[in-house]
C-alpha positions, 0 to 999 in steps of 0.5 A, a space after each residue: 523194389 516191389 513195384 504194384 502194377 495198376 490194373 484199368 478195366 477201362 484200358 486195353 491191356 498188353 504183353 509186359 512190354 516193358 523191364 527194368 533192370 537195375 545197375 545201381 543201388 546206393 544209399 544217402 546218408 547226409 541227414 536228408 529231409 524226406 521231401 514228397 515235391 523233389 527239387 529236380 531236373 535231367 541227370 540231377 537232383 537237389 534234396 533239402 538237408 537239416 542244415 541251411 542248404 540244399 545237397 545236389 546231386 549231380 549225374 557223373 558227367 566225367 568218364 571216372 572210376 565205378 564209384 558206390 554213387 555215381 553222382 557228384 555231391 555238390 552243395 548250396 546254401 539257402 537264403 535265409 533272409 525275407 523280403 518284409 519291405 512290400 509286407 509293411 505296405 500291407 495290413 496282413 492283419 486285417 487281409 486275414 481277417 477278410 479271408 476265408 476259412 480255407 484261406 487263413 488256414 493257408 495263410 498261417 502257413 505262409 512264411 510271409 506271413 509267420 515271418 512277420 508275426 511269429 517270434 521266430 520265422 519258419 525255416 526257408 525252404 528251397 521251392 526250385 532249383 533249376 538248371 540251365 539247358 545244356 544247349 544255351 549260351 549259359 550251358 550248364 554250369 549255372 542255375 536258378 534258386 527260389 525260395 518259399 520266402 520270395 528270394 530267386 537268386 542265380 548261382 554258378 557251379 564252382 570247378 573242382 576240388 570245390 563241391 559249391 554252387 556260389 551266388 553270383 546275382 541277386 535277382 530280387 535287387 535287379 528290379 530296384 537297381 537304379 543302375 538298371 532302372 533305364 533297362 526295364 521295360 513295361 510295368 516299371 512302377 515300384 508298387 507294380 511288383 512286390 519283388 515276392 518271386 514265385 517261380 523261375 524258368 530258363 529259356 531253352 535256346 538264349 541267356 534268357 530268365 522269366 520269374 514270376 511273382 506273387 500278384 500275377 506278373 512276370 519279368 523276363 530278363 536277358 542278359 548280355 552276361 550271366 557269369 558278370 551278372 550283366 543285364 542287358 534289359 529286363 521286360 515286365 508283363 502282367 497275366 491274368 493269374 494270381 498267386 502263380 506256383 511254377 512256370 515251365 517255358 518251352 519253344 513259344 508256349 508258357 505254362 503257369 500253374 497257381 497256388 489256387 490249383 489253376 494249370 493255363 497255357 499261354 503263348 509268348 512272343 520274346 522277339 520284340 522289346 516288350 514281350 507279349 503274353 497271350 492266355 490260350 486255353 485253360 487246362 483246369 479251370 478250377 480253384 480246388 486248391 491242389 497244386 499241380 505239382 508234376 508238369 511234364 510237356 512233350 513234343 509228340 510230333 512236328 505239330 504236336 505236344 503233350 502236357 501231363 499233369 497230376 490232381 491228386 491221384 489223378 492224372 491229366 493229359 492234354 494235346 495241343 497244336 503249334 497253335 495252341 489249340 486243344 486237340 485231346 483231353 484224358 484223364 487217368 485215375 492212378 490211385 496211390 494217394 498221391 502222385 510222386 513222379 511222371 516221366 516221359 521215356 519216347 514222345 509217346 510212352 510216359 510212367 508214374 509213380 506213386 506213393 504207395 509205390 505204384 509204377 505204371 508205364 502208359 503209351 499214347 497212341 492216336 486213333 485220329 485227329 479227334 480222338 486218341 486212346 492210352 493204352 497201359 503196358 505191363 511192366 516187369 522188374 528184375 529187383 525186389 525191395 519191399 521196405 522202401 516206396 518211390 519218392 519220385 523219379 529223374 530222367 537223364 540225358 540218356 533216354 534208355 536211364 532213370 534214377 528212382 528217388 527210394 525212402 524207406 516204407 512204414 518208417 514212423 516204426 524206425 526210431 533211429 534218426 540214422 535211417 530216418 535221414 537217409 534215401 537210396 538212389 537206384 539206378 535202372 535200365 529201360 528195356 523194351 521187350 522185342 527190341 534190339 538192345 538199347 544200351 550201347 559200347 559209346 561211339 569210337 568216334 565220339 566222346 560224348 560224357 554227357 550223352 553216354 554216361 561211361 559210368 553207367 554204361 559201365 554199370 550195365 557192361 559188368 552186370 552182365 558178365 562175369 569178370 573172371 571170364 573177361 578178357 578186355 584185351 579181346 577189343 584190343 586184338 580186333 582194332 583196326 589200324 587206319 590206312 594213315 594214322 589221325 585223330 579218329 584212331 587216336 579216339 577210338 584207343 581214348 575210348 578202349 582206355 576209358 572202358 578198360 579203366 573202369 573195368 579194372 576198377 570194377 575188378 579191384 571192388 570185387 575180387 580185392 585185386 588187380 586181374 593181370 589181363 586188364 591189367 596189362 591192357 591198361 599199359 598197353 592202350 596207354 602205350 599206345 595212345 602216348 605213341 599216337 599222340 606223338 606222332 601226330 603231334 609230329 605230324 602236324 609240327 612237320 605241316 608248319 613251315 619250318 621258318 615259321 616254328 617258334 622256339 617252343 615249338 622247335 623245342 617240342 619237336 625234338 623232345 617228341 622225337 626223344 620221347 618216342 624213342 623211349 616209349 617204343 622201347 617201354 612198348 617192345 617190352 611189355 610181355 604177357 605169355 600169350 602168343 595171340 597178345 604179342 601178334 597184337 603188339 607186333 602189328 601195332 609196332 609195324 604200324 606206329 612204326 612205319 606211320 613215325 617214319 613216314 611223317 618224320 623222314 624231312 626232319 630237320 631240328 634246329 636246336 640241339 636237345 638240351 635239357 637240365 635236370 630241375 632238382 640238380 641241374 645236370 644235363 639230362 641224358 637223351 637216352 633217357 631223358 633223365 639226370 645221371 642221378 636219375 631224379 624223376 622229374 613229372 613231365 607235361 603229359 601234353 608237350 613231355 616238356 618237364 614241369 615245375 615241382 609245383 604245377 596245379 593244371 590236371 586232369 580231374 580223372 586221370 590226374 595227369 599233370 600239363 603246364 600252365 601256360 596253355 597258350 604254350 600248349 596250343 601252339 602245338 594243336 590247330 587254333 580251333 582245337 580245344 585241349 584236351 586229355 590224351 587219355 580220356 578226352 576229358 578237359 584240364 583242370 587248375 587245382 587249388 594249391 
């Protein structure tokens, strides 16, 4: 991308501070509408396509193999319905007529209205799409919808294999439910409310939803249950605006921003039964009609927060305390015609992109309690791309990762409707100048997909270095063997495994084959952690009084002691001919070795290992743990117990199969311990046989 880098005579200017690296480049082709206002959030985004329904997409939060997007594609229809019942109450016949000039012209252009008197009503458009914090009871799994035709409905991501966001509650219909008439608090008359819903916003801590309308209210609506649609109660309060276009809810303040181009900041009070929402300062005050688009807040310290927003190619920014009161105002003069994103990346630094594919990275930096001054960085690029422009950009929950949303530059030249429908997804690095590197191998302590995205990460890993040089066994060699085996060792083998196996992924798309190092440490770490989880599986089976085991777990005792047996065997076997590889496997042998005895030496079993093979009915040999026919029967990758022919639980990455009845598998695992893959950590899911 060619990035243009804005010069401000009246700002002071620094060393390129900045530099982007780019991981990533793919391309959509789903027939998109190019959209200038995204539908977006942290680490996904939601685009409109041709037919009735959004395509999202949705940041891999799943330690999966490189892929040529790194996002899941995920799919939700539009409403395509319109709320004409408080329309007919109405003479929007003569309310155009009363309008002025400015306002017909926008009038004409509402669905509302074309919906009602054109022969055939304008195409519903998604206007929001948001979803819920990842920290609140809800966690991530449900989202919001508004359309430009008044409808909000709340949706529920579907597990895999299905790529669906499905509706689960209507909330139009919740403020005329006679069921939940009693539950509504404040103004509950039928004319109060039109039910034409503007905007909607997830609070960041409770099952918490505010929706505003068309004539200034908004409904706050808590719920006992999202996934049930259970409403617990719903508050009504009326503001000062009309005609409310977004609304971004944060700690005690709300922001509303209007269709008149008004951006006020007001305080909400949710602890009591009927809320109460206090206008505090107008950050613009005039009707010139340009919507603020991009509203971006931040909290710069304990006491205070920044809000930036743009007017035209202008940008705002404003500073405010936990009171609500106006410290600082700025404004900026981008150019570019239109602003497409702002996004902060630290509580003081932000950028902006434009349309006419301007980037500009600022820092906030305050000379006093009274004054504070904005000081534009220089920013340098490692990537080059002159026929696409910047549509916008998305954060991820990785600070240090941004996805720019690319369209091609000077398009209305293409003729082909293959390229005019696509967008490119480019994925960067930021990278401060001076500093230490900010990019990381994930902690060996945790796991955590959703912070440190392995794919990603893994992006930035192979674009630094040379595979053919690489030899993953190297982080093998230096693990360090715990004093007594537990479950951080077993992690740290689940992290190697998860980075290993991309890797080996990375080396099939470039060299078309298998490198025979990777290969090799892939059956080693998987070796390794199936030992591992055995032992320790053992170890907490011993921990229980023996009169207290039940049968399951008696079993399980004595087909872990079997499956041991076999593994180390598969284990003594592996050979590479490198003398330093097998003083790894020999110090891994003495170790898991000794950790097996010393956890197993009071074994007592109480049933004799019998087992009958599921396709012919033979008694399984021990030795083997399979039929004298050999017949090879899937085994619970969990207990090792075997599985019926057809089982549906798995692991969406690694596909391994475990049982069913997970109430089985718990009993070998403490009570507060969640299952999951002794691989990649990741948690089972049931497929749609």
């Amino acid at each position: 991308m060619n990035y243009k880098i804005s010069r401000h005579k009246i700002y002071e200017k620094a060393m390129t501070s900045l530099l982007l690296t780019q991981l990533h480049l793919s391309e959509v082709k789903q027939d998109i509408f190019v959209e200038f206002d995204l539908i977006s959030g942290e680490n996904l985004i939601a685009l409109h396509c041709s037919s009735n329904q959004l395509i999202i997409l949705d940041l891999l939060d799943l330690s999966t193999e490189l892929t040529d997007l790194p996002y899941n594609l995920y799919y939700v229809k539009i409403p395509q319905t319109y709320n004409l019942e408080p329309l007919k109450k109405n003479d929007l016949k003569q309310s155009y007529n009363d309008s002025t000039l400015l306002e017909q012209h926008r009038r004409v252009l509402e669905p509302t209205y074309m919906a009602q008197f054109s022969c055939e009503p304008p195409k519903v458009n998604a206007l929001q799409f948001k979803r819920a914090p990842r920290n609140t009871p809800i966690g991530k799994s449900f989202a919001v919808i508004v359309t430009n035709s008044g409808l909000c409905r709340i949706l529920i991501k579907m597990a895999a294999p299905s790529r669906h966001w499905n509706e689960i509650c209507n909330v139009n219909d919740l403020f005329f439910d006679e069921k939940l008439s009693s539950k509504i608090k404040g103004f509950t008359e039928s004319h109060a409310i039109d039910c034409y819903i503007t905007a909607a916003a997830w609070h960041q801590k409770e099952p918490l939803l505010l929706v505003s309308f068309e004539n200034g209210y908004i409904a706050i609506i808590l719920f006992q249950d999202v996934k049930s649609a259970n409403v617990k109660n719903i508050c009504i309060t009326k503001t000062t605006l009309k005609k409310i276009y977004d609304i971004h809810l944060f700690d005690n303040f709300l922001l509303i921003s209007t269709r008149d181009g008004i951006l006020q900041l007001f305080s909400v009070n949710l602890n009591i039964d009927t809320p109460i929402i206090t206008p505090l300062e107008d950050l613009w005050s005039k009707k010139d009609n340009i919507v603020c688009s991009k509203v971006l807040v931040n909290k710069f310290s304990a006491s205070i927060y920044l809000v930036v927003f743009n007017k035209g190619s202008n940008i705002i920014l404003y500073s405010f305390n936990t009171k609500g009161e106006v410290m600082h105002c700025k404004e900026l003069y981008i150019g570019g015609i239109k602003v497409t994103g702002i996004q902060f990346i630290s509580p003081s630094d932000f950028i902006v992109t434009t349309i006419t594919n301007d980037l500009s990275y600022f820092r906030i930096n305050f000379v006093d309690r009274s004054e504070f001054e904005i000081i534009e960085h220089n920013i340098e690029t490692s990537f080059n791309n002159p026929n696409v422009g910047i549509l916008g950009t998305i954060p991820s929950s990785n600070t240090n990762i941004l996805a720019f949303i690319l369209f091609r530059n000077g398009e209305y030249t293409q003729q082909c409707k293959y390229m005019h429908n696509s967008i490119f997804i480019n994925i960067v690095k930021l990278q401060r100048l001076g500093d230490p590197k900010q990019l990381a191998m994930p902690s060996k302590h945790v796991i955590n997909p959703c912070t440190d995205n392995a794919t990603i990460l893994g992006m930035d890993i192979f674009n630094s270095m040379e595979y053919d040089n690489y030899c993953p066994i190297s982080d093998i060699i230096n693990t360090q063997l715990p004093a007594v085996l537990d479950e951080t060792f077993l992690l740290q083998l689940q992290t190697k495994f998860v980075f290993v196996s991309n890797f080996l992924s990375y080396q099939r798309f470039m060299a078309k084959k298998n490198q025979e190092t990777t290969a090799f440490s892939l059956k080693f770490l998987a070796l390794s952690i199936q030992i591992t989880h055995v032992i320790c599986r053992l170890k907490y089976l011993f921990s229980l009084k023996s009169s207290t085991l039940s049968e399951f777990q008696n079993e399980s005792i004595n087909v872990f002691l079997k499956m041991y047996i076999i593994l180390i065997g598969k284990f003594k076997k592996l050979l590479l001919p490198q003398n330093f590889v097998e003083q790894t496997k020999e110090r891994f042998l003495n170790f898991l070795t000794k950790e097996f005895d010393v956890n197993t030496k009071n074994c007592k079993t109480h049933i004799a290992w019998k087992e009958k093979c599921l396709y012919c009915k033979n008694i399984n040999n021990p030795e083997t743990m399979m039929c004298d026919q050999t017949h090879k029967v899937k085994r619970c990758y969990i207990s090792y117990k075997q599985l019926p022919i057809i089982s549906s639980r798995y692991c969406p990455r690694c596909q391994y199969y475990v049982l069913e009845d997970f109430s089985l598998l718990q009993q070998l695992f403490p009570e507060n311990e969640v299952i999951k893959c002794i691989f990649c950590h990741f948690v089972f899911t049931n497929d749609c046989i």
